[in-house]
Each structure stands twice: as C-alpha cells, then as structure tokens.
C-alpha positions as CSV (number, residue, x, y, z in Angstrom):
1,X,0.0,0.0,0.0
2,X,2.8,2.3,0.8
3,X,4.2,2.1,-2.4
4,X,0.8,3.1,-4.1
5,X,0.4,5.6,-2.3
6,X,4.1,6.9,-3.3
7,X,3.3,6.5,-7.1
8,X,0.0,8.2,-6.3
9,X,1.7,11.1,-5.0
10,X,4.7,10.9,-6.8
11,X,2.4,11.0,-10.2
12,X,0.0,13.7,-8.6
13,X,3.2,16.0,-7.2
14,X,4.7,15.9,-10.4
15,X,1.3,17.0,-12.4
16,X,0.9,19.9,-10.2
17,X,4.5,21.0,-10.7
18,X,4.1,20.7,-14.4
19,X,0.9,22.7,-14.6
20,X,2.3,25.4,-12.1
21,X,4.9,26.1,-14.0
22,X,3.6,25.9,-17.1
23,X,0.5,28.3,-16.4
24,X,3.0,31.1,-14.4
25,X,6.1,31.1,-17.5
26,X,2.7,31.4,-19.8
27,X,1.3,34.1,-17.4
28,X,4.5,36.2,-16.9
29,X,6.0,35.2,-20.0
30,X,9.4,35.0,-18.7
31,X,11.7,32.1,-20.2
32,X,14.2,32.5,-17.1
33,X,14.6,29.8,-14.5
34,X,13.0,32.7,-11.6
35,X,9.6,30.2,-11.5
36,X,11.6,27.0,-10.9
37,X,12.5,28.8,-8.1
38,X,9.7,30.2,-6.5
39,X,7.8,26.7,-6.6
40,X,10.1,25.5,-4.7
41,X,10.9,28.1,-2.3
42,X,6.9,27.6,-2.0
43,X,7.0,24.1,-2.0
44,X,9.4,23.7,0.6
45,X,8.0,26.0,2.8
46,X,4.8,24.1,2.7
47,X,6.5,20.4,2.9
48,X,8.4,22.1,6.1
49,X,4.5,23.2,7.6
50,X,3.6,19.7,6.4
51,X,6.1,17.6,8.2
52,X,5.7,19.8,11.1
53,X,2.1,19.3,11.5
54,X,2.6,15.8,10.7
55,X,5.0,15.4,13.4
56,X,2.5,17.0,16.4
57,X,-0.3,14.8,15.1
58,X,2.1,11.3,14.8
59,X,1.1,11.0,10.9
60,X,3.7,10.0,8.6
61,X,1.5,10.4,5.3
62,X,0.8,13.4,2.9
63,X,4.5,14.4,2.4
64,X,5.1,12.6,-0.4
65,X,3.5,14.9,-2.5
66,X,4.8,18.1,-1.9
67,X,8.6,16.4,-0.9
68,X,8.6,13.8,-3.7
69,X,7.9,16.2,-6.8
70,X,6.6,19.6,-6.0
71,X,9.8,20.9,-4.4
72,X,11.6,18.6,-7.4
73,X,15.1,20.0,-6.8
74,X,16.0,17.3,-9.5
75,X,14.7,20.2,-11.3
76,X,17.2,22.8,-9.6
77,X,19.8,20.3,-10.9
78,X,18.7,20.2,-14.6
79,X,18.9,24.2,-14.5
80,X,22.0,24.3,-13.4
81,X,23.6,21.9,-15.7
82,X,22.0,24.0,-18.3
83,X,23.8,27.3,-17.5
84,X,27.3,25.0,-16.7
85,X,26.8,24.1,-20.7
86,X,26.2,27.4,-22.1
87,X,29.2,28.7,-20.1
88,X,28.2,30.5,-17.4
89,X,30.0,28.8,-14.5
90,X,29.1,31.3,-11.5
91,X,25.5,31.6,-12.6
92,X,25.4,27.6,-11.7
93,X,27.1,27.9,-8.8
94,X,25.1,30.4,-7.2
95,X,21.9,29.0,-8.8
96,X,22.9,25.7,-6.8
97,X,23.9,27.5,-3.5
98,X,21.2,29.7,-3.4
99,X,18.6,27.6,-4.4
100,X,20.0,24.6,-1.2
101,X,20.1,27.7,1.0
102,X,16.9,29.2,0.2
103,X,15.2,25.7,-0.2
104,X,16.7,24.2,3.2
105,X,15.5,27.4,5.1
106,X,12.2,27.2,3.7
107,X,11.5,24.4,4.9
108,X,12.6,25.0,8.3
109,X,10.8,28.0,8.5
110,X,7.6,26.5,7.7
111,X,8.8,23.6,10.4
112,X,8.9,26.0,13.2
113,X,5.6,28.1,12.2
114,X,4.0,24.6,12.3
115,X,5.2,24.1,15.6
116,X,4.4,26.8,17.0
C-alpha cells in the first residue's frame, strides 16, 4: 500500500508542478529559471508546515506529494547543468547554492511556524 500511495503522490506532485509552471512562464511570459524557483521556495515552505504538522499529530503520510515532486530540486539540478553548458559557471554555482540555502531554510521555516 505504501508504495501506491508513493506512485500516487509521486504522479499527482509531479502533475501539479508541471501545470504550475507551465501556467506562471505562460502568465509572466518569462523564459528564465526565476519560476523554478519560487515553486520551490513555496514548496518547501509548505513540505516544512507539512512535516511539522505531521510530526505534532504522529502521521507519517501526505509528504510525499509536496517532498517527492513539488519541491523537485532534481529540477534545480537540470537548471543548473544547463547554465554549466552554455558557459556560465558562477550563474550555476550560485543558482545551486542559493537555491539549497533558500530551499533548506524554507522548509525549516515552515517547520517551526508549524510548531508553533
């Protein structure tokens, strides 16, 4: 059952991600990587509010989606591979520190709102 429910959310996470960014580089029609991102500044945030809540209520469920796929830092990767092949050496580098940094205290911000 577990790993259903992984797929589930693993296929459902990664929908959401897809149409999110699709609608918001259609929306602000901006071809830069800014929207990657903000989803997952966002979705960290929230996996960090999820996990928190999770933890003061002793459920272990409902993280996969936001933590498998929303926050897809796989993503974060791709993006800076891409500017490491078209040269651009300390835009990858600081696209790869600053989006760890920004990602890790997301989520531990959301952890301790959750908390209280």
């Amino acid at each position: 059952m577990s790993l259903l429910l992984m797929l589930l959310g693993g296929f459902g996470g990664g929908a959401l991600r897809y149409g999110m960014e699709q609608h918001l580089r259609a929306r602000f029609r901006d071809p830069t990587h800014w929207v990657s991102f903000v989803l997952n500044f966002v979705g960290c945030f929230l996996l960090g509010v999820l996990a928190g809540w999770a933890y003061l209520h002793r459920m272990t469920s409902g993280t996969i989606l936001l933590g498998g796929v929303v926050t897809a830092f796989s993503f974060c990767g791709h993006e800076a591979r891409r500017l490491l092949v078209s040269g651009r050496l300390g835009g990858a580098l600081l696209n790869s520190l600053t989006g760890w940094f920004i990602g890790v205290s997301a989520a531990a911000m959301g952890v301790f709102l959750s908390l209280g």
